[in-house]
Backbone bond lengths (Angstrom), bond angles and torsions (degrees), N, CA, C in turn:
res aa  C-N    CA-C-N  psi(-1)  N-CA   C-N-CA  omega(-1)  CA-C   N-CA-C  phi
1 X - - - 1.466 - - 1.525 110.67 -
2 X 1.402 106.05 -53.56 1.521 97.68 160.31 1.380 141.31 -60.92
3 X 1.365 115.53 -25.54 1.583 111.55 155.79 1.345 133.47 -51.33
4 X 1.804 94.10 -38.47 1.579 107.38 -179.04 1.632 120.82 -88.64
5 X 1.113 128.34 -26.59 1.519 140.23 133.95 1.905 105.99 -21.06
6 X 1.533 120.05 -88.20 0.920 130.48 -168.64 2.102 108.72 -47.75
7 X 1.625 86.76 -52.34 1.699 94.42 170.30 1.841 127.42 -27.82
8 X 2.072 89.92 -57.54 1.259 110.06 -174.18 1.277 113.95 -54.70
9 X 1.580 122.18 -59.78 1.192 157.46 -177.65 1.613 107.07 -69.79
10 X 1.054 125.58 114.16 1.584 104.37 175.61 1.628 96.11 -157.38
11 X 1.416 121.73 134.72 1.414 122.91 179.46 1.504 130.85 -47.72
12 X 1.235 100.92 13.47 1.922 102.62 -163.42 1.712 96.44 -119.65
13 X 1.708 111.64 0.51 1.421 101.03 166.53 1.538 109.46 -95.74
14 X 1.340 101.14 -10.61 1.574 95.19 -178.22 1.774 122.14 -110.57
15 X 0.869 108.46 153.91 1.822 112.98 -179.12 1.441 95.94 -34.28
16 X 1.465 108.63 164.58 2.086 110.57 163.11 1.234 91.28 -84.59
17 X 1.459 132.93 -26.15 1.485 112.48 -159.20 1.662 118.09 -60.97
18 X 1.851 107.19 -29.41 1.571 87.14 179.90 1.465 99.20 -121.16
19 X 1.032 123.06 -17.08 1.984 141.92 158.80 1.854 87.28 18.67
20 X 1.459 114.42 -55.13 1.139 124.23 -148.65 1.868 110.20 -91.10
21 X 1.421 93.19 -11.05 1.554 102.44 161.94 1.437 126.03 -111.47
22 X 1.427 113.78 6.25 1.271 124.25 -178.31 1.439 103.71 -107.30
23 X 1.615 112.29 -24.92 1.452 106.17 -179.04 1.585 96.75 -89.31
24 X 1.066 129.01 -48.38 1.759 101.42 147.69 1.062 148.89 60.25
25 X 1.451 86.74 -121.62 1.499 130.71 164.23 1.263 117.43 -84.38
26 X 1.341 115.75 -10.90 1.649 112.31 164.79 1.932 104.63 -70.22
27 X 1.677 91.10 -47.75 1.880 87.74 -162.86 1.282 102.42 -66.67
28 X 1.499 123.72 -5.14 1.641 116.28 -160.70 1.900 97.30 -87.08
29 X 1.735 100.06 -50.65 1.488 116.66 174.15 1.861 109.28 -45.58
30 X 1.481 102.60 -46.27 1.333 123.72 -151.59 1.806 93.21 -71.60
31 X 0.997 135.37 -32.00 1.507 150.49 163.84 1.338 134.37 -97.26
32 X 1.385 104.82 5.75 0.899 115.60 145.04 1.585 137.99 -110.57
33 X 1.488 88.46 -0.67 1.562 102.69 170.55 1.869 107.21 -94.52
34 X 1.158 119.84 -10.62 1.099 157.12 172.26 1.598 109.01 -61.02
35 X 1.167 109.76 -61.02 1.320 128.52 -160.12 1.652 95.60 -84.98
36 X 1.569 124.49 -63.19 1.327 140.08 171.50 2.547 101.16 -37.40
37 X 1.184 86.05 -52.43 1.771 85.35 169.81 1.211 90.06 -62.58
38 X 0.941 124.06 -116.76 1.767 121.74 -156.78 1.120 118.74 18.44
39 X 1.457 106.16 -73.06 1.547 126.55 -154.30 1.636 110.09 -66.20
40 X 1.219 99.63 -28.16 1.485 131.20 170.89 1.163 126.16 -46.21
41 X 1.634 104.48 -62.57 1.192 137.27 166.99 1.682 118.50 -57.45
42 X 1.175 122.22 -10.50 1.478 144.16 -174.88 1.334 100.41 -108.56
């Protein structure tokens, strides 16, 4: 899921200007979707 997340999403569709606030909020989403599996998984 995380390969395919990162796949979808990838810095070369977006400007550099905010690239660096969108990837972000991807790793913040991206671990927290992360975290939500886990717990899941328990």
């Amino acid at each position: 899921m995380l390969a395919s997340a990162r796949g979808v999403v990838s810095p070369e569709q977006y400007p550099s200007s905010d690239s660096n606030d969108r990837l972000a909020v991807l790793s913040i989403m991206i671990r927290i979707v992360s975290l939500d599996s886990l717990f899941l998984a328990h």
